[in-house]
OpenMM code with the backbone's topology and positions (N, CA, C; nanometers):
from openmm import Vec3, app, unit

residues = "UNK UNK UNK UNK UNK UNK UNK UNK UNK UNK UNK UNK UNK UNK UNK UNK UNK UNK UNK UNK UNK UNK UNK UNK UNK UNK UNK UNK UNK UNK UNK UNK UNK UNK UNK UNK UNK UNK UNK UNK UNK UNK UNK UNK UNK UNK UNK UNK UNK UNK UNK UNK UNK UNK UNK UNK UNK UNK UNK UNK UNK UNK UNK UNK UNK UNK UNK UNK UNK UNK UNK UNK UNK UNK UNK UNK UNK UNK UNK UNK UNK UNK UNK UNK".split()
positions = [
    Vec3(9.4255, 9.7687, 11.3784),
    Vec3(9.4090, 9.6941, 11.2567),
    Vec3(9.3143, 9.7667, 11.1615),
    Vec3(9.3511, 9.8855, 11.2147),
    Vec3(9.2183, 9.9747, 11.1049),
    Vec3(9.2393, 9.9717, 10.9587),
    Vec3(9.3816, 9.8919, 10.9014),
    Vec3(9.3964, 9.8513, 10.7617),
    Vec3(9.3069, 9.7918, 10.6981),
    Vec3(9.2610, 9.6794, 10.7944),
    Vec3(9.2079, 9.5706, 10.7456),
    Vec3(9.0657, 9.6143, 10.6877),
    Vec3(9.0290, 9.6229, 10.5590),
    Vec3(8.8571, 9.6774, 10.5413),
    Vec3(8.7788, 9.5712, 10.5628),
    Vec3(8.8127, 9.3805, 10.5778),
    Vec3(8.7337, 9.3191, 10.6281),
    Vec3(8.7337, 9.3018, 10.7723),
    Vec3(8.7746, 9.4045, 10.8761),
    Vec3(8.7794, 9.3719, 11.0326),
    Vec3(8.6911, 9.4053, 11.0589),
    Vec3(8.6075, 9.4927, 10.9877),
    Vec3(8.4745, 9.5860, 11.0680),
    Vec3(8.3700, 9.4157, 11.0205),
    Vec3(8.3892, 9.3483, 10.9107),
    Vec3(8.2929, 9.2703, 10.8953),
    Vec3(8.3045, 9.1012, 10.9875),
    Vec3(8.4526, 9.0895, 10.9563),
    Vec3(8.4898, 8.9514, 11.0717),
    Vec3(8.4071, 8.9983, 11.1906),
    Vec3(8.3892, 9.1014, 11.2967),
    Vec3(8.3537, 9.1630, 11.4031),
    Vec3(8.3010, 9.2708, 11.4307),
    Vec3(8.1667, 9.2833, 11.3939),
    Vec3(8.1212, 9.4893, 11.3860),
    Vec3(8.1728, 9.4688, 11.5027),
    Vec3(8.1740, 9.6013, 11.4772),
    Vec3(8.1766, 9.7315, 11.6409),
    Vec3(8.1323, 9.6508, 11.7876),
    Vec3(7.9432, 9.6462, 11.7629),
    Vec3(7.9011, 9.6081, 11.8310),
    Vec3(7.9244, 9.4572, 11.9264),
    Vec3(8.0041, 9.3568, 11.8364),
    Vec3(8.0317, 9.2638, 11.9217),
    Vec3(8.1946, 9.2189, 11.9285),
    Vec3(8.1699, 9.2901, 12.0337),
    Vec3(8.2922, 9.2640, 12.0852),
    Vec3(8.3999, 9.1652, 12.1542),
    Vec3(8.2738, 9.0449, 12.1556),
    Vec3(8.3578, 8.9873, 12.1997),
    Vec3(8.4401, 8.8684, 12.0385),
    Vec3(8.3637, 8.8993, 11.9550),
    Vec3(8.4140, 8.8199, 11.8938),
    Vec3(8.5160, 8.8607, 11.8318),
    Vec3(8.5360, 9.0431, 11.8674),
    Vec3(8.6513, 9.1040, 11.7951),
    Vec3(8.7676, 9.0441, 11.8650),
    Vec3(8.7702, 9.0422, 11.9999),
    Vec3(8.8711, 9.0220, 12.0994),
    Vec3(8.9172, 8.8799, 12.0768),
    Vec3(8.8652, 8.7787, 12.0139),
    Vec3(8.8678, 8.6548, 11.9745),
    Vec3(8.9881, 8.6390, 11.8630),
    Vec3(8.9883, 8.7334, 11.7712),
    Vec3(9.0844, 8.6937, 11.6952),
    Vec3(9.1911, 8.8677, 11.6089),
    Vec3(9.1511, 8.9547, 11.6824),
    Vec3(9.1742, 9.0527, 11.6833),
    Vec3(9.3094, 9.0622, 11.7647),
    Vec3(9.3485, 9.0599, 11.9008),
    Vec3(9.4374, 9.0782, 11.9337),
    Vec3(9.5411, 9.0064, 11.9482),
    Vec3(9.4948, 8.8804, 11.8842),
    Vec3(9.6518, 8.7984, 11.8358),
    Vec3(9.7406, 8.8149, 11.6878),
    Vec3(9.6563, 8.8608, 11.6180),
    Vec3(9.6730, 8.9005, 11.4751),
    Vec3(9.7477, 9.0189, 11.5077),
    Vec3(9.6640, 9.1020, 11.5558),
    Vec3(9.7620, 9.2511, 11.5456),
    Vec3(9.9253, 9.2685, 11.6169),
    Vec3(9.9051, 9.1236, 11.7263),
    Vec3(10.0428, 9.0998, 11.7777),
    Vec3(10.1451, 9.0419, 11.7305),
    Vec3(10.0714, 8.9813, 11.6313),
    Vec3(10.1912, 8.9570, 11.5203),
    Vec3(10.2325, 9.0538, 11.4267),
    Vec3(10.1741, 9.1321, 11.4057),
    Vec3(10.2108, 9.2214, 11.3106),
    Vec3(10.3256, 9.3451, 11.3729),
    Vec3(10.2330, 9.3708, 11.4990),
    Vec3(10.3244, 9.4786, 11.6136),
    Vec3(10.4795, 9.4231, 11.6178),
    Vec3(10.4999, 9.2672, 11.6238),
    Vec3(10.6316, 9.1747, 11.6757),
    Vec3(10.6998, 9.1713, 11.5269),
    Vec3(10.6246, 9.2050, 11.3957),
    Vec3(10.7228, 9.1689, 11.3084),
    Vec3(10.6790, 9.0401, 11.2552),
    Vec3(10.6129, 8.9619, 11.2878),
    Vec3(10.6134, 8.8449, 11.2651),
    Vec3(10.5242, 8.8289, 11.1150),
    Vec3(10.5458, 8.8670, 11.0268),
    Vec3(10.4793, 8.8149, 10.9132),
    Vec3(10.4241, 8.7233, 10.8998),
    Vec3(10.5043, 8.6172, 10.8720),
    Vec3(10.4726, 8.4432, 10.8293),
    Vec3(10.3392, 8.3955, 10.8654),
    Vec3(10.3931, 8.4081, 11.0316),
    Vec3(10.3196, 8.3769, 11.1274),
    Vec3(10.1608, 8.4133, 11.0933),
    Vec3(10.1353, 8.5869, 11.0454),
    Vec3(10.0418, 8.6532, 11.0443),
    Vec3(9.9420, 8.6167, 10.8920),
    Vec3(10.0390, 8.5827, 10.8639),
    Vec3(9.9869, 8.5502, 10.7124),
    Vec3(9.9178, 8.4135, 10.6856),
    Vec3(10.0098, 8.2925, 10.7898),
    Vec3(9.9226, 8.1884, 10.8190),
    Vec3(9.7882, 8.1979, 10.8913),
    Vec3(9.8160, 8.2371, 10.9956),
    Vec3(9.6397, 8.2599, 11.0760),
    Vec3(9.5679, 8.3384, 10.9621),
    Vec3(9.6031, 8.4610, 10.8733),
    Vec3(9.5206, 8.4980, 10.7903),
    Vec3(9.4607, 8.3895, 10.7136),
    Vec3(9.5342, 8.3261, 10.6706),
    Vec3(9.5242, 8.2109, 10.6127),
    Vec3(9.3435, 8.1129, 10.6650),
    Vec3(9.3898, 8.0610, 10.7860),
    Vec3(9.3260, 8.0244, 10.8629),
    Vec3(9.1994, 8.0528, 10.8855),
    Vec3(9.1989, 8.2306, 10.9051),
    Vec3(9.1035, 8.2985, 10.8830),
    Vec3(9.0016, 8.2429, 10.8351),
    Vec3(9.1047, 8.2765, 10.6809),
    Vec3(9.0232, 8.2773, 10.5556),
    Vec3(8.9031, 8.1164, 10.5158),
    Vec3(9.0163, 8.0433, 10.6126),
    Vec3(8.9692, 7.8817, 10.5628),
    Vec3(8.8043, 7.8699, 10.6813),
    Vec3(8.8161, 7.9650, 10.7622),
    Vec3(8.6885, 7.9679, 10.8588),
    Vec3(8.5345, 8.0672, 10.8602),
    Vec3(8.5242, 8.1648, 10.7410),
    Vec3(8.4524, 8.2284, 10.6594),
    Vec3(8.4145, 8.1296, 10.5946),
    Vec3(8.2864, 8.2173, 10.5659),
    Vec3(8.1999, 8.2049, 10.4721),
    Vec3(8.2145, 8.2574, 10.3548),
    Vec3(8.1782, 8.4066, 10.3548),
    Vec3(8.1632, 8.5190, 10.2756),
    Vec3(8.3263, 8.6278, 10.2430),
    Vec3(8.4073, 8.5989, 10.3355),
    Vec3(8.5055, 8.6809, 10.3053),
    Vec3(8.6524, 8.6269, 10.2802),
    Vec3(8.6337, 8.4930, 10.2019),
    Vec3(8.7169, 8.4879, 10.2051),
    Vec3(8.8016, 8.5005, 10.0730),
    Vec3(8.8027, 8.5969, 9.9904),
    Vec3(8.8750, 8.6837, 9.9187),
    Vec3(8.9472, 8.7696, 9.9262),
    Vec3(8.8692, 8.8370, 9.9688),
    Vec3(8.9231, 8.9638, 10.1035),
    Vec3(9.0630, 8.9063, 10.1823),
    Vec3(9.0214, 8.8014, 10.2838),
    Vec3(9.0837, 8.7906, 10.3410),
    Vec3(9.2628, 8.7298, 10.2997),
    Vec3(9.2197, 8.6313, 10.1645),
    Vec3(9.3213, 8.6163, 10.1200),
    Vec3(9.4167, 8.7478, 10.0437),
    Vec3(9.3459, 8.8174, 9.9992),
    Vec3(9.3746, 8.9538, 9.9257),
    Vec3(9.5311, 8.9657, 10.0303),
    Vec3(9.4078, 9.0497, 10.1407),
    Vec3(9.4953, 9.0894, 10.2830),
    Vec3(9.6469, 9.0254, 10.2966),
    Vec3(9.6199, 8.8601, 10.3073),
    Vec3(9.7064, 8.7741, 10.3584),
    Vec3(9.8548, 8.7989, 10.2648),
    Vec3(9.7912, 8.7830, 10.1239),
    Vec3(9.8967, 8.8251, 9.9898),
    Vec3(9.9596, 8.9481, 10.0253),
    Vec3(9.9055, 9.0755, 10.0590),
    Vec3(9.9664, 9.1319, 10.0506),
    Vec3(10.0648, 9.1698, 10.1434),
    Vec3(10.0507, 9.1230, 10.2532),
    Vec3(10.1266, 9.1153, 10.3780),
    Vec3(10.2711, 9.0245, 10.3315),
    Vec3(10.2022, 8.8935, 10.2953),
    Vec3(10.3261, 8.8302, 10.2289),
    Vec3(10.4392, 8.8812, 10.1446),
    Vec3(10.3606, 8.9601, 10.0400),
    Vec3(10.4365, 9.0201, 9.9260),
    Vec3(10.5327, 9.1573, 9.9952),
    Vec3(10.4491, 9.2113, 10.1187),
    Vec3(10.5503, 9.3476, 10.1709),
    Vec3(10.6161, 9.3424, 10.2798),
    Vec3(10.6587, 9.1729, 10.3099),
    Vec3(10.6770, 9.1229, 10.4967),
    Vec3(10.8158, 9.2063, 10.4759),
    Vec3(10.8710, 9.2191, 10.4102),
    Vec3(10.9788, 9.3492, 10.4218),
    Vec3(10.9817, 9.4700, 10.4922),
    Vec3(10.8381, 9.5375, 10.4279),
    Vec3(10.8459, 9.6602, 10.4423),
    Vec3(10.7902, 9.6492, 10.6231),
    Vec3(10.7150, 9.5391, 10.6589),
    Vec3(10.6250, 9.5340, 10.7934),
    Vec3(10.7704, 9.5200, 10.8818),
    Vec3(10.8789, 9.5031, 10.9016),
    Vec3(10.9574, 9.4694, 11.0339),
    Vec3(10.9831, 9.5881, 11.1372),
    Vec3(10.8387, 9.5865, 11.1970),
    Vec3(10.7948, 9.7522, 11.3012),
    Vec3(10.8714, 9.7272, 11.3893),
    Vec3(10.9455, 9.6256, 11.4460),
    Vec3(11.0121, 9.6287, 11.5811),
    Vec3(11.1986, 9.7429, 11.5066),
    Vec3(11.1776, 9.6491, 11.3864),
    Vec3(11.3281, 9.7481, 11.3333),
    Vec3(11.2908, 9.8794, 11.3157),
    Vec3(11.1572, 9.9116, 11.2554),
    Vec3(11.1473, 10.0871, 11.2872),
    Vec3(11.1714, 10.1187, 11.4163),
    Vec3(11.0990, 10.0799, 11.4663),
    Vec3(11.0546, 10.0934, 11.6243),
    Vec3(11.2148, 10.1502, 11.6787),
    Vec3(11.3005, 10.0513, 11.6800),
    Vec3(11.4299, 10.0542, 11.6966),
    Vec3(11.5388, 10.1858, 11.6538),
    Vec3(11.4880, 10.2111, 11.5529),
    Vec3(11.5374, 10.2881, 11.5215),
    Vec3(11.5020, 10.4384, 11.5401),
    Vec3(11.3869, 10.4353, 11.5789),
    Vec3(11.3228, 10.5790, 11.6876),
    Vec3(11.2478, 10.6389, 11.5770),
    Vec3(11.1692, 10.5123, 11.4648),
    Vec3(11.1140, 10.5981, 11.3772),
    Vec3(10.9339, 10.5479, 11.4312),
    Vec3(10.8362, 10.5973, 11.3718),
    Vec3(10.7058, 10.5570, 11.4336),
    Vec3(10.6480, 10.4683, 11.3100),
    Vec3(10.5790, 10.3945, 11.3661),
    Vec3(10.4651, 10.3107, 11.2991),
    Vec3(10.3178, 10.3842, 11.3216),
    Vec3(10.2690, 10.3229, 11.2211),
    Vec3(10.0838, 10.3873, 11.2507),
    Vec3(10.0174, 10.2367, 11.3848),
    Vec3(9.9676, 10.2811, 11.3982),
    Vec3(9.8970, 10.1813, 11.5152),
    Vec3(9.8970, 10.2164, 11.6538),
] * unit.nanometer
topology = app.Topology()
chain = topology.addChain("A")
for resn in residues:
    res = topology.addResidue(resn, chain)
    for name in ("N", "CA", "C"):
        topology.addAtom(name, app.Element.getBySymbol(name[0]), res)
């Protein structure tokens, strides 16, 4: 999720566990294709911040606006690569 420029702040580095909290369900939606889905919990996210939630909606928009271009299981499929 190294896209995300608010992931380092939802979760520095250092704590990890709170990365693992909402980090690896997000990115599994994105890995599966699942937009909607990803864009709601962004959503969600956003409604559970304090401070970022601009950012986070930013993010959420733009995922929405390119859920086209995101369907990695159809690259995938097709023997082309994704970043991640």
């Amino acid at each position: 999720m190294a896209g995300f420029p608010w992931h380092r702040q939802l979760a520095p580095p250092h704590d990890l566990a709170a990365k693992q909290d909402w980090m690896p369900p997000v990115k599994s939606l994105l890995d599966g294709g699942e937009i909607e889905p990803l864009v709601a919990r962004l959503r969600e996210i956003a409604a559970e911040q304090t401070g970022l939630v601009e950012e986070i909606l930013k993010e959420a928009d733009f995922f929405a606006t390119n859920a086209s271009r995101m369907n990695y299981p159809g690259v995938r499929s097709k023997g082309l690569l994704t970043a991640g």
